[in-house]
C-alpha positions as CSV (number, residue, x, y, z in Angstrom):
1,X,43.7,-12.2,8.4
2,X,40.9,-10.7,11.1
3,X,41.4,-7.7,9.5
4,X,41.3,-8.6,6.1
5,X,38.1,-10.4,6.1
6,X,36.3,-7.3,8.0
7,X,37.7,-5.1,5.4
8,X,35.2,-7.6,3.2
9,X,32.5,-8.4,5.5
10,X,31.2,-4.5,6.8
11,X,31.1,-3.1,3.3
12,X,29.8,-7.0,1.7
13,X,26.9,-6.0,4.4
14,X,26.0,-2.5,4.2
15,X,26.0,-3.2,0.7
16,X,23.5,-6.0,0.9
17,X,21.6,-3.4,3.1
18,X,21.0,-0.4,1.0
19,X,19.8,-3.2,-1.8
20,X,17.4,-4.7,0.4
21,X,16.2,-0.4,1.4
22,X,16.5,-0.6,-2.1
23,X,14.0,-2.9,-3.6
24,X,11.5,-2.5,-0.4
25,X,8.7,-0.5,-1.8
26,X,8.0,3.4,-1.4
27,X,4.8,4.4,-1.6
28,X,4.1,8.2,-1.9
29,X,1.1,9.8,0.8
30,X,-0.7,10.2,-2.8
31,X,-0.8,6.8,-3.4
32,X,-1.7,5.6,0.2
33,X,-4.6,8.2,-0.3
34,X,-5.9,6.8,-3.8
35,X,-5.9,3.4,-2.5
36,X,-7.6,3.6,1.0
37,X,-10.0,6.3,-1.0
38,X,-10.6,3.2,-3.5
39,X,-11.2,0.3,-0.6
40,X,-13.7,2.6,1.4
41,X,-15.8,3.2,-2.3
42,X,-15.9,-1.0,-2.6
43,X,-17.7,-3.2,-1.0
44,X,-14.9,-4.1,1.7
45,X,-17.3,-6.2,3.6
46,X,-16.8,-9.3,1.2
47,X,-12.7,-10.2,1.9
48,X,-12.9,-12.5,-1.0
49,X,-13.5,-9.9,-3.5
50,X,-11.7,-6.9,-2.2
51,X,-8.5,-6.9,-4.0
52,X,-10.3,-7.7,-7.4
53,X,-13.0,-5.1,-7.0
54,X,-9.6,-2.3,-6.0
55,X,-7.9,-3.9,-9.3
56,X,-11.5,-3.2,-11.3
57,X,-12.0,0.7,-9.8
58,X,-8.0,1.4,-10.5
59,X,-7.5,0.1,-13.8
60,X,-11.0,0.5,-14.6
61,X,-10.5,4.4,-15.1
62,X,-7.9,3.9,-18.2
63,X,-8.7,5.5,-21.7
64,X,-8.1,3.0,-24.1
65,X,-6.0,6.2,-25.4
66,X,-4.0,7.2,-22.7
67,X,-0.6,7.1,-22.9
68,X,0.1,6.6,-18.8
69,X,-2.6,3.9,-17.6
70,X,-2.5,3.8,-14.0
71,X,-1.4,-0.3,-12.8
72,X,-2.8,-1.3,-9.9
73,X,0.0,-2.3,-6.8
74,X,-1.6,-5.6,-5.1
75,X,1.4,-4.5,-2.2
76,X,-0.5,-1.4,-1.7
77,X,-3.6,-2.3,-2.0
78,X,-2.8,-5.5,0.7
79,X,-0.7,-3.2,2.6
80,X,-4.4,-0.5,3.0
81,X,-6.6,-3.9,3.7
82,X,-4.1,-5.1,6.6
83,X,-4.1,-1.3,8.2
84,X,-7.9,-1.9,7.8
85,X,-7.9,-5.6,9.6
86,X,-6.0,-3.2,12.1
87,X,-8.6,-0.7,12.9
88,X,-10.9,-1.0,15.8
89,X,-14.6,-1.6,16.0
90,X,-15.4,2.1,16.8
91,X,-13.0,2.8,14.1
92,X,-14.8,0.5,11.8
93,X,-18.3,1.7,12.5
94,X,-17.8,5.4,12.3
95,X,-15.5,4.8,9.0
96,X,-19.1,3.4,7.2
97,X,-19.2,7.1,6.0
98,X,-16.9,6.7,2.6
99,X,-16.0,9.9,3.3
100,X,-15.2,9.5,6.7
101,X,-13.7,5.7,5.5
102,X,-11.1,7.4,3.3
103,X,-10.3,10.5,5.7
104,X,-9.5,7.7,8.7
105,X,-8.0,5.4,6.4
106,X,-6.0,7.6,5.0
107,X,-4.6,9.1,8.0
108,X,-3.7,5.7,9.3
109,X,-2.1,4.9,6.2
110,X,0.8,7.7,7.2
111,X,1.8,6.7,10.4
């Protein structure tokens, strides 16, 4: 009977596993890049307004024509605001630079 309910229970959990692996989202370095680029070009000093300012710049540059409009990933853009919250002061003031924003951002973003 032990052996009969392991034969069920290891595959019953590396199935459950690779489903949760599965549904967790992947985010390509590309994407990581877009977003962090698109949080240092808003004004991320206001929290309130972040997310719907990242939603605006994202879905914003969509043709009416286009035939692949870009959707903008709240996950992603949440996920590039907590690595923000995350960064230090010195971080924080020499990231004012957009440029320099998006290169440290971004780089943080792929660890």
């Amino acid at each position: 009977m032990k052996r009969l309910s392991l034969r069920f229970i290891i595959p019953l959990v590396a199935v459950a596993l690779l489903l949760v692996w599965w549904l967790r989202p992947h985010y390509s370095n590309e994407d990581k890049a877009r977003y962090a680029a698109v949080f240092c070009s808003v004004n991320h000093a206001d929290a309130s307004t972040r997310l719907s300012q990242m939603q605006q710049v994202i879905e914003g540059g969509n043709s009416d024509y286009a035939l692949h409009k870009t959707t903008f990933s709240p996950s992603l853009a949440k996920a590039v605001i907590r690595r923000w919250e995350q960064l230090s002061g010195e971080e924080k003031q020499r990231a004012r630079d957009p440029a320099a924003c998006s290169a440290l951002l971004g780089a943080a973003m792929r660890r």
